[in-house]
C-alpha positions as CSV (number, residue, x, y, z in Angstrom):
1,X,-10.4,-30.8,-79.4
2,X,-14.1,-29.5,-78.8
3,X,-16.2,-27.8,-81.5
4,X,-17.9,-24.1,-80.8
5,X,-20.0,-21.9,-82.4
6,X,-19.5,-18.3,-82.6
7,X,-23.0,-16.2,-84.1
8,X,-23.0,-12.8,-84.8
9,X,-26.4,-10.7,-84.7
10,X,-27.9,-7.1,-85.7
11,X,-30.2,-5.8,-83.4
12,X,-32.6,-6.0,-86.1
13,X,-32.3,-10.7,-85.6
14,X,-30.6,-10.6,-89.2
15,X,-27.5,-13.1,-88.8
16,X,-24.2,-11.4,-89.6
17,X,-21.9,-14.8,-89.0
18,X,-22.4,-18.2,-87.8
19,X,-18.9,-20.1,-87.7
20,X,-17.6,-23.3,-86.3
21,X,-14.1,-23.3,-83.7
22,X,-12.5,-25.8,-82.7
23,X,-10.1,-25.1,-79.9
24,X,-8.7,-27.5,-77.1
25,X,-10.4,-25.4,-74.1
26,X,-12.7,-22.9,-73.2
27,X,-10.4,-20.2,-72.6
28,X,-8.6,-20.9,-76.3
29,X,-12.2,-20.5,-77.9
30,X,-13.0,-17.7,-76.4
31,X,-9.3,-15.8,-77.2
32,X,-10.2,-17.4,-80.9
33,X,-13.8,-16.0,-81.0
34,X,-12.4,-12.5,-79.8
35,X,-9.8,-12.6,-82.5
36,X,-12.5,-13.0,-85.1
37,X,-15.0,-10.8,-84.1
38,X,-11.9,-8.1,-84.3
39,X,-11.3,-8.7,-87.7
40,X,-14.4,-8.7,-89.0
41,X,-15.6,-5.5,-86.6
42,X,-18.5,-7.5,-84.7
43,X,-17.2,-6.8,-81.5
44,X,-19.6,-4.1,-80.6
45,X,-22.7,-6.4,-82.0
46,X,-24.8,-9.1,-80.4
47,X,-22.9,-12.6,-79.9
48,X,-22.5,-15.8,-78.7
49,X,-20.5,-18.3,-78.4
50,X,-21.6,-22.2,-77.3
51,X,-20.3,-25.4,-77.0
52,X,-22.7,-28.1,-76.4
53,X,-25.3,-26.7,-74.8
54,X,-23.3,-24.6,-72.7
55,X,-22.6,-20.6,-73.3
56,X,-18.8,-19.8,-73.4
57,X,-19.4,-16.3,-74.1
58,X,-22.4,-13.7,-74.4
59,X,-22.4,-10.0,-76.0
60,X,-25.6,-7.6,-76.0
């Protein structure tokens, strides 16, 4: 199981969610992150999502 990150941004920098996934690959984190950012209707707003030093994913 690896840990991710998933942040959520304004264009203005304020931070609209910061949240910790765990999932057992890349691909289930990113289908996790997705999921998220859909029900909380930050799809359309700047985010990431990290694991370790490496980007999974990467909205502007």
């Amino acid at each position: 199981m690896h840990e991710y990150m998933l942040t959520v941004f304004e264009k203005t920098g304020e931070l609209l969610l910061e949240e910790k996934i765990e999932a057992t690959s890349d691909e289930a984190a990113k289908e996790a992150a997705t999921k998220k950012l859909e029900e909380n209707q930050y799809i359309e707003h700047t985010h990431r999502l990290v694991r370790s030093g490496k980007l999974i994913m990467f909205h502007s």
